[in-house]
N, C-alpha and C positions, 0 to 999 in steps of 0.2 A: 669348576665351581658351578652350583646351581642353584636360583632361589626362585622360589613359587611365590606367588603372591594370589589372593582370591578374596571375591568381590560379588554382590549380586550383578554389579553394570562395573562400567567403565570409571569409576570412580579410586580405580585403582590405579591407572593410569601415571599419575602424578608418582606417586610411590616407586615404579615401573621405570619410570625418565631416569629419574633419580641414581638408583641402582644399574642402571645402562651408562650412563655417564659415567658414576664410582667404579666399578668394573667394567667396561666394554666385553670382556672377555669371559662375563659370565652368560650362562646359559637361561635363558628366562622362562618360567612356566608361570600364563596365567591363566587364573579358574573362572569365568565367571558362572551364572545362572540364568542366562535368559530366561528359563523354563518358569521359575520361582522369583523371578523381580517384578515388584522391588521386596526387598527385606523388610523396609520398614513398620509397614502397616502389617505384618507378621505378630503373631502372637509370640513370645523369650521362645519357649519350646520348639514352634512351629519353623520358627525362624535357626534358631540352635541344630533341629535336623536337616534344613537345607543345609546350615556352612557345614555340619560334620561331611555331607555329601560330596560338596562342594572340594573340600578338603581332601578326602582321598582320590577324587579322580588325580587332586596334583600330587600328593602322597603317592601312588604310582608310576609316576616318574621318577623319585628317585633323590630329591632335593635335597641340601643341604640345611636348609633354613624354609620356614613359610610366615610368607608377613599376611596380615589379616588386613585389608585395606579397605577397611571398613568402620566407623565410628558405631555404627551400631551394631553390628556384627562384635565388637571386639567388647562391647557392654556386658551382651547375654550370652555370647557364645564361648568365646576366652577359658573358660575354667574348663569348660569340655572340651574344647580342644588340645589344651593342654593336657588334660588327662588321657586322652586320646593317645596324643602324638609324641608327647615328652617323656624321658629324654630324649628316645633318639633322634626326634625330629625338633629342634628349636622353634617355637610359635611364638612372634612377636606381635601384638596389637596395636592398635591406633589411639593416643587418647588428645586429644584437646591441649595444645601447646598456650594452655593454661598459664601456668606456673613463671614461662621464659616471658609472658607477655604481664604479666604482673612485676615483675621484676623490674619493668622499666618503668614505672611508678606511676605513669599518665593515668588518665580513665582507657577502659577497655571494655570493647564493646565484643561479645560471643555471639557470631552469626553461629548458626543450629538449627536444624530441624525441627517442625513441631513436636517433634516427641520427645527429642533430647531436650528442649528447651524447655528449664522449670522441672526437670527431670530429678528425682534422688541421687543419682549417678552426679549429674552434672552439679548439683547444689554442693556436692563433697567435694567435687574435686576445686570448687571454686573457694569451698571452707580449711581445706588443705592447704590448696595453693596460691590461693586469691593477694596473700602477703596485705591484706590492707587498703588495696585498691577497690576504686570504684569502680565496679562491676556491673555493665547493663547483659541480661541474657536478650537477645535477638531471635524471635521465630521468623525463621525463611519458607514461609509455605509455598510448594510450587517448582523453587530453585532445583533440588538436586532433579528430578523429573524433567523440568527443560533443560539440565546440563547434561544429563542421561541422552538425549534425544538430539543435545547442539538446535535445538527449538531458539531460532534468534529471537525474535517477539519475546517469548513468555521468558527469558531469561532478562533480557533489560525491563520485562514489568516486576520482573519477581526481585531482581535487585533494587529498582526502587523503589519499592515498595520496601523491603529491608529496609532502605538507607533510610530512608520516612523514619523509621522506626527509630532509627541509631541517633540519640545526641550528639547536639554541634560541637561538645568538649570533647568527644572521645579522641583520641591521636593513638590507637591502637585496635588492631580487629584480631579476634581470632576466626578461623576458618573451622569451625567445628564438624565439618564433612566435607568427607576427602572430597568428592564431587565441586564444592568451591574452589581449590586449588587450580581447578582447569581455566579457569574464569575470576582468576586473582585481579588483573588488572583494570578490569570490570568493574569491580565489588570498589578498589580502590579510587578510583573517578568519580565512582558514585558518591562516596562518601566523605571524600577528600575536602576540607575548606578550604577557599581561594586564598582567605590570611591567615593559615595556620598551618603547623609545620608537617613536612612531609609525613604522612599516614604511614603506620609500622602494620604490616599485614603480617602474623605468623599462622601458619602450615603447621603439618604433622610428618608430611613426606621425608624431609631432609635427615629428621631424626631417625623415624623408622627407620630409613634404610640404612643408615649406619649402627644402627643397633643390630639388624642382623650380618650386617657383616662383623662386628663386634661376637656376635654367640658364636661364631663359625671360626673365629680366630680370624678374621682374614682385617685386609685393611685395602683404603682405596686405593687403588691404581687408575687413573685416570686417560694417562698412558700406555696403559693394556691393549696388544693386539684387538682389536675390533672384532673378536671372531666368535663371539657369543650366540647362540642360538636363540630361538624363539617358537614356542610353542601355545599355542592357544584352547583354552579345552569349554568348550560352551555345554556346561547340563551334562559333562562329562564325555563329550563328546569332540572330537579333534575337528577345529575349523578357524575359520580366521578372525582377526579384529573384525567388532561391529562396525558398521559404515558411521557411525555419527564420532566413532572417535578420531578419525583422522579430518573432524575439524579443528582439533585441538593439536597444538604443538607438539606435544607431549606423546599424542599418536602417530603424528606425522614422522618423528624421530622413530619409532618402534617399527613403521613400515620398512625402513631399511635396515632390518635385523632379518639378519637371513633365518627362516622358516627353518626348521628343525623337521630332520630326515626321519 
């Protein structure tokens, strides 16, 4: 088994764990763009022809599945890649674990990018999904940039400055870029009231990767021989994790994946 995943930065990461833990015994390929990050401040198009890029350098390995680890790559770029790649390659996107955090009926608060936040994208999917809940949108300016870089300073000013933001009712966060996933427990401290109940943080990671393992027919094995490869392709080019991802867990686990021959 093989799944690509791709990413301007390392914000793909989380998604990556995920899929190494469910399968140990799959073979990992991920894409990111040094050359072309960040994404964001991209124009739909601009941005659309890096991931198409981005995409087949891992599309040339050979994959079974490609997750898009990306909240705003899987926005604008989604439909072209799919047109691209499908069927034969299954392309699974990222979207805002919305809908599971409404469910639980509390107020909920959407940390998010400036650009996502207040977005058309994002306004639908909260009129979709929202169930009725009160919903704060959260702009995180700053955050995915110092969680790109493991920047300690400007990530405890850039979450604070969120949590400023975030109401003392909320008892729910969404993590609306994958890049906050790295720095869940952060976000959560932040935000957390000393008399108020445990803060529910939801992710996009957990889903993702079971949904491609889902289009591939497979299911987890946890228990899997460990014997999974790892290949790295930076602007399409074969090289290794960036240094700031093995401040995070998430990379630190990935470093003991053996390199792919």
């Amino acid at each position: 088994m093989k799944i690509a995943l791709m990413d301007s930065g390392i914000g793909l990461l989380a998604a990556t764990a995920v899929v190494r833990r469910l399968r140990p015994d799959a073979d990992l390929i991920l894409s990111l763009d040094p050359d072309g990050m960040p994404w964001g401040p991209r124009t739909p198009e601009d941005l659309t022809g890096r991931a198409l890029a981005v995409a087949e350098a891992a599309a040339a390995h050979r994959p079974d599945a490609l997750i898009v680890g990306c909240n705003t790559a899987t926005v604008h770029a989604l439909p072209a890649l799919r047109a691209r790649f499908e069927p034969t390659l299954p392309v699974v996107g990222t979207v805002p674990a919305i809908k599971p955090a409404a469910a639980g009926g509390g107020p909920v608060a959407i940390w998010a990018t400036p650009a996502t936040t207040g977005s058309a994208y994002q306004r639908d999917l909260i009129e979709k999904f929202g169930a009725g809940a009160k919903i704060t949108e959260v702009p995180c300016p700053g955050l995915a940039d110092a969680v790109e870089h493991a920047d300690e300073s400007a990530i405890d000013a850039a979450v604070a400055a969120a949590a400023a933001l975030t109401p003392d009712d909320v008892t729910t966060v969404v993590l609306g870029c994958t890049h906050y996933e790295l720095v869940a427990e952060r976000i959560r401290a932040a935000v957390q009231r000393p008399a108020g109940p445990r803060l529910v943080l939801h992710g996009s990671a957990g889903a993702v990767a079971a949904q491609a393992l889902r289009r591939i027919g497979a299911r987890p094995d946890p228990g899997a021989p460990a014997e999974g490869t790892l290949t790295v392709l930076l602007s399409g080019r074969e090289g290794t994790l960036p240094a700031p991802a093995l401040a995070y867990d998430e990379g630190r686990l990935l470093r003991a994946v053996t390199p792919a021959r």
